[in-house]
py3Dmol code that shows the C-alpha trace and the ligand (Angstrom):
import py3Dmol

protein = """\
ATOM      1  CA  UNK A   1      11.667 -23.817 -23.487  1.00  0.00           C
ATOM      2  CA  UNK A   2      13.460 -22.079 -20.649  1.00  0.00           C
ATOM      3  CA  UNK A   3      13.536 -18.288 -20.043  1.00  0.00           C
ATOM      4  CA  UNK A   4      17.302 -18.194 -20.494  1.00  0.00           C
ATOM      5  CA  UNK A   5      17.235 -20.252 -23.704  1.00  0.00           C
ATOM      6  CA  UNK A   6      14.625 -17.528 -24.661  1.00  0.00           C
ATOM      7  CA  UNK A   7      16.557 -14.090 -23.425  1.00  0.00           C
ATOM      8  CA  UNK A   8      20.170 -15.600 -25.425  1.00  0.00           C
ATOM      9  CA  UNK A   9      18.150 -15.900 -28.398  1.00  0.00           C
ATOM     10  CA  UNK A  10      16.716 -12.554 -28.400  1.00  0.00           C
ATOM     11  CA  UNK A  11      19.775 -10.982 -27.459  1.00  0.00           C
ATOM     12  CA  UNK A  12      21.618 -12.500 -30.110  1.00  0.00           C
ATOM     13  CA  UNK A  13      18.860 -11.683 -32.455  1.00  0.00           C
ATOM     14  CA  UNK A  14      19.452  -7.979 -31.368  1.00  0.00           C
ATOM     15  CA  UNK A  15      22.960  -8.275 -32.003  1.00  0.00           C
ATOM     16  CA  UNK A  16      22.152  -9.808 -35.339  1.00  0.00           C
ATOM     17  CA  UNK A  17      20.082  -6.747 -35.974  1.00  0.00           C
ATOM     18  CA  UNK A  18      23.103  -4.095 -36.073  1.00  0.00           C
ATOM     19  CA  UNK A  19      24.670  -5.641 -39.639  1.00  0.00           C
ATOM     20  CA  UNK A  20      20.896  -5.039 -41.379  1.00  0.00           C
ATOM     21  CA  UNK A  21      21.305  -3.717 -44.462  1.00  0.00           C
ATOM     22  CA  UNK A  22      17.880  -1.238 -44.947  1.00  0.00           C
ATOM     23  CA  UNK A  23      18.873   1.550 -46.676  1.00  0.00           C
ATOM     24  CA  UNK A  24      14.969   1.737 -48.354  1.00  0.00           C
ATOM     25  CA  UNK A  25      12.835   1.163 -45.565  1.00  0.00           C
ATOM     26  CA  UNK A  26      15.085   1.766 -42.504  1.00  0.00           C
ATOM     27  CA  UNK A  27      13.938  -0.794 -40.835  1.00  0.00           C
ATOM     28  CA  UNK A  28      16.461  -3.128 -39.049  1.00  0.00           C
ATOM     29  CA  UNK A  29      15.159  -6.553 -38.270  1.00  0.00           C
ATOM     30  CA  UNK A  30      17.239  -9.106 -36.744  1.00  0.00           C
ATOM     31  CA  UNK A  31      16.656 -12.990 -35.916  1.00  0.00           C
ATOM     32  CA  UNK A  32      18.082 -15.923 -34.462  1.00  0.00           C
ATOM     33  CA  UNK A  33      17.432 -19.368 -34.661  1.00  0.00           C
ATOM     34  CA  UNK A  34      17.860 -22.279 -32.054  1.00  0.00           C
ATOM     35  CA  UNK A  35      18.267 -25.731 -33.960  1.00  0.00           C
ATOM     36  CA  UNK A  36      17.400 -29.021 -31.880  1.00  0.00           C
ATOM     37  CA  UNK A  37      20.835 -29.993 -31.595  1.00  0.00           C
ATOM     38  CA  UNK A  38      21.157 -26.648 -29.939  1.00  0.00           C
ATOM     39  CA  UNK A  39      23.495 -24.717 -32.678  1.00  0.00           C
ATOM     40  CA  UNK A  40      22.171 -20.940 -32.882  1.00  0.00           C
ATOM     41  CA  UNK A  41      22.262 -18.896 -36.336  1.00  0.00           C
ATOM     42  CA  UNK A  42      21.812 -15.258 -37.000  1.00  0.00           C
ATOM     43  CA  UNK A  43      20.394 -13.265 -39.529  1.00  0.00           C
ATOM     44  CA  UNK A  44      19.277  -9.601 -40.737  1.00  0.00           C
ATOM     45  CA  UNK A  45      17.398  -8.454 -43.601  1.00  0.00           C
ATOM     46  CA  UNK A  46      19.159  -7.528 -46.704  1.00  0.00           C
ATOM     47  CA  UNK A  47      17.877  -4.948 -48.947  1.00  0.00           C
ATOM     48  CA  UNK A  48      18.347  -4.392 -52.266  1.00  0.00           C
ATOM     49  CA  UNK A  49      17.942  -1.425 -54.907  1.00  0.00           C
ATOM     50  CA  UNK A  50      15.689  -3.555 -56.694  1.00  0.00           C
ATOM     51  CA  UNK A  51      13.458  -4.214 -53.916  1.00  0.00           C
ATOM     52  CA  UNK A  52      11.698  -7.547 -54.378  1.00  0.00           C
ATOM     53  CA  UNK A  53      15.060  -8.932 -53.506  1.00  0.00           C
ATOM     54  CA  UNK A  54      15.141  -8.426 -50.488  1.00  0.00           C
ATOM     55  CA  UNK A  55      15.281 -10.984 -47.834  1.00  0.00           C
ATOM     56  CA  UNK A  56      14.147 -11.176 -44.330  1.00  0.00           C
ATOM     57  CA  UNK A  57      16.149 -11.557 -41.219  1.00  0.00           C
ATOM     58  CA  UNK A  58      14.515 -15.236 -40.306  1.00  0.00           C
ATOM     59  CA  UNK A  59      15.344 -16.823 -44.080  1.00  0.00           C
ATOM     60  CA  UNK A  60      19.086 -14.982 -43.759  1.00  0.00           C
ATOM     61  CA  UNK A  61      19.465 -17.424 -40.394  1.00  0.00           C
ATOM     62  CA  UNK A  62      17.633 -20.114 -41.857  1.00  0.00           C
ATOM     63  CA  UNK A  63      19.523 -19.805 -45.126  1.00  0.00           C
ATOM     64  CA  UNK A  64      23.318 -19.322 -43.217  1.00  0.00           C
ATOM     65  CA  UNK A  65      22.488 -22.662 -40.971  1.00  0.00           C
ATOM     66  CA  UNK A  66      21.341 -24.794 -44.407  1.00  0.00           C
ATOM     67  CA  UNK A  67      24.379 -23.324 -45.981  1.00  0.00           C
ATOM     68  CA  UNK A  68      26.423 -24.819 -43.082  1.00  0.00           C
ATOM     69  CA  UNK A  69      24.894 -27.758 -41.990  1.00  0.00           C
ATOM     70  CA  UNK A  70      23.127 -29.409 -44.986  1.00  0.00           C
ATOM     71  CA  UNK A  71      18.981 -28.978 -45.209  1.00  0.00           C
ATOM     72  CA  UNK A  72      18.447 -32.482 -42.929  1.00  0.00           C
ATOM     73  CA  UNK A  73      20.723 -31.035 -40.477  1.00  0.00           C
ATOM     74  CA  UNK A  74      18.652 -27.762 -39.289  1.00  0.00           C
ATOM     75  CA  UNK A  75      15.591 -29.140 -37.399  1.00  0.00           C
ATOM     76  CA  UNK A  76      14.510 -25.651 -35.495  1.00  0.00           C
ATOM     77  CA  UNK A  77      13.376 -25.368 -32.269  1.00  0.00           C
ATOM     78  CA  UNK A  78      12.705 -22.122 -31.992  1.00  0.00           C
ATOM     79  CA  UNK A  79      13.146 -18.812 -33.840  1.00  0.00           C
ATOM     80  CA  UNK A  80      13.415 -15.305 -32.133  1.00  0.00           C
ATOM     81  CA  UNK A  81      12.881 -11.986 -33.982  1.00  0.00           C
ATOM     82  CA  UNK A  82      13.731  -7.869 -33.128  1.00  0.00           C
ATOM     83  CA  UNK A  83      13.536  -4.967 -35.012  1.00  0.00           C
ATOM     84  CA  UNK A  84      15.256  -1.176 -34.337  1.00  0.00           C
ATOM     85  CA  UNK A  85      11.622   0.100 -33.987  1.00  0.00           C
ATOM     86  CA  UNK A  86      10.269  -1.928 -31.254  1.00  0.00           C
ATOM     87  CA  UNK A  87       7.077  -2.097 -32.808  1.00  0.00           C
ATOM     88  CA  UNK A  88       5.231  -5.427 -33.433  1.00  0.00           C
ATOM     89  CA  UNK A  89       6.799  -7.417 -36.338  1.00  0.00           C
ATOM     90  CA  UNK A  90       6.135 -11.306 -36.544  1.00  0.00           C
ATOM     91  CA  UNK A  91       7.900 -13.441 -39.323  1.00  0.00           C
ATOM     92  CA  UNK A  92       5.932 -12.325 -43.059  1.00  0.00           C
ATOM     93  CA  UNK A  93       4.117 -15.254 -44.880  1.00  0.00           C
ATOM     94  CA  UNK A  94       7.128 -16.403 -46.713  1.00  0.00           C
ATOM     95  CA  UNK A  95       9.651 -16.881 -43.772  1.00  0.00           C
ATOM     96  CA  UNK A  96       6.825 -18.411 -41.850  1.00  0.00           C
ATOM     97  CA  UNK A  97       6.671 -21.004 -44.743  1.00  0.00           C
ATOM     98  CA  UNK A  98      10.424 -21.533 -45.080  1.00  0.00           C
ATOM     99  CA  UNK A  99      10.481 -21.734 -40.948  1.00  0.00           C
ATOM    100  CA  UNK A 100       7.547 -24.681 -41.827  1.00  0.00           C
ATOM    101  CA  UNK A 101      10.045 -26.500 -43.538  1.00  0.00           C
ATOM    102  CA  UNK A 102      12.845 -27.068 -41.434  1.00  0.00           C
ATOM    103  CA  UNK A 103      10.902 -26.322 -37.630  1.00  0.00           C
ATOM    104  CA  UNK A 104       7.065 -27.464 -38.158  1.00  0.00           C
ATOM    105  CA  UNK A 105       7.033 -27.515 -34.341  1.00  0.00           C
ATOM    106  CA  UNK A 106       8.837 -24.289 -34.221  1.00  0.00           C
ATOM    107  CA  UNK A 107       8.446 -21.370 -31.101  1.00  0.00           C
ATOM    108  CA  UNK A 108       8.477 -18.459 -31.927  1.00  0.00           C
ATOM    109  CA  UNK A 109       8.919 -15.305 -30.284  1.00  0.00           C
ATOM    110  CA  UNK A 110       8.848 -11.860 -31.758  1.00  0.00           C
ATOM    111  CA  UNK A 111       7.826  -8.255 -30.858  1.00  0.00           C
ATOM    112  CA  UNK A 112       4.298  -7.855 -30.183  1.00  0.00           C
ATOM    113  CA  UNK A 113       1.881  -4.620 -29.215  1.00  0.00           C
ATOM    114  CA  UNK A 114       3.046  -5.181 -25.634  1.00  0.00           C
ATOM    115  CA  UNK A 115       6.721  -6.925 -25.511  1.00  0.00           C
ATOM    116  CA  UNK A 116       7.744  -9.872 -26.861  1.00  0.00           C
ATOM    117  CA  UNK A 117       4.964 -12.385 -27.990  1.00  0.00           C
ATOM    118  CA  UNK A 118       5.209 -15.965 -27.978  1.00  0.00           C
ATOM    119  CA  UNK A 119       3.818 -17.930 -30.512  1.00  0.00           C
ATOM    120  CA  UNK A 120       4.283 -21.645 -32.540  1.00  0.00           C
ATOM    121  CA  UNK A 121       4.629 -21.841 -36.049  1.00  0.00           C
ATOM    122  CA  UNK A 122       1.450 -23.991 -36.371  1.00  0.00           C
ATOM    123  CA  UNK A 123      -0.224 -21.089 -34.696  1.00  0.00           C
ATOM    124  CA  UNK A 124       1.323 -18.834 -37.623  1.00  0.00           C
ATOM    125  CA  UNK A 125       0.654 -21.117 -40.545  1.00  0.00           C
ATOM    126  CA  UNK A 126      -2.224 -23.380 -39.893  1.00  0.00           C
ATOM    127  CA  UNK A 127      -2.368 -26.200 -42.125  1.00  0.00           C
ATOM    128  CA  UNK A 128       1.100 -25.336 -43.849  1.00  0.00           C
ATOM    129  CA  UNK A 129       1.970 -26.238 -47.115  1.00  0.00           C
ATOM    130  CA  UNK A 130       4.373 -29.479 -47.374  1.00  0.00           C
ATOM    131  CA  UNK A 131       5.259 -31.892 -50.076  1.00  0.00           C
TER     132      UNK A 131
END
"""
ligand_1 = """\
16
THU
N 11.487 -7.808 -42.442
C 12.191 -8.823 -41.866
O 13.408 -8.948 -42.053
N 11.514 -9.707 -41.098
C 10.183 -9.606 -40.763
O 9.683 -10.418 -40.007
C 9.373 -8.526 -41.354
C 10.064 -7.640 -42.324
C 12.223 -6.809 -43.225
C 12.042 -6.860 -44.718
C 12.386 -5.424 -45.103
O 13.788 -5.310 -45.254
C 11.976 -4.605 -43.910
O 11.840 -5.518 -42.838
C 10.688 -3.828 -44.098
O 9.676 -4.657 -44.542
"""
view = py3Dmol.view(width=600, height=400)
view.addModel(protein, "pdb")
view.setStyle({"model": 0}, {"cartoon": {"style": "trace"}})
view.addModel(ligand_1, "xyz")
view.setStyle({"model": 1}, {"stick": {}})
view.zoomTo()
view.show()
């Protein structure tokens, strides 16, 4: 995956980031997600009062390019993720399962301890749940 492919996602990611809506835990997470035909969608987190609804910034993107292009459509090559903390955050269980379904071979790249972290979704979610 080349470096510039890599610095336009996270930079779009970090744009992505500005519309979270994290009133509760004030912390903005934004992500965006390169599809094989090379289509990019954004997401952010969206809170809610109640706050099991809440939904990450990865299944927002994920979500907004199945909403657009049909579920066979989005085959993902590679997901990026920020947050407004710069402290590490990689995708939770359940968007690393939902990023299983549509980008098995997925890269991923996210904030780690030092920077941004690269990482595959089989590293994530080894021996991932499909039917
Ligand atoms: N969050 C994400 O959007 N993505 C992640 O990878 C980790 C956590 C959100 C969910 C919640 O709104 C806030 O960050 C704190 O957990």
């Amino acid at each position: 995956m080349p470096t510039q492919q890599k610095e336009r996602l996270l930079q779009l990611a970090r744009a992505a980031q500005q519309n979270a809506h994290a009133p509760y835990s004030n912390f903005k997470v934004g992500a965006a997600v390169l599809l094989e035909n090379g289509e990019i969608f954004t997401g952010c987190n969206v809170e809610n009062a109640s706050y099991g609804l809440t939904n990450c910034a990865e299944r927002s993107a994920i979500f907004a390019a199945v909403s657009k292009l049909g579920g066979p459509n989005v085959k993902i090559a590679a997901v990026a993720v920020v947050n407004d903390h710069n402290v590490p955050c990689s995708p939770c269980g359940a968007c690393r399962q939902v990023i299983a379904e549509f980008g098995p071979k997925a890269v991923i790249w996210y904030q780690g301890r030092d920077g941004i972290k690269e990482a595959t979704l089989e590293g994530l979610l080894p021996d991932s749940f499909s039917l």
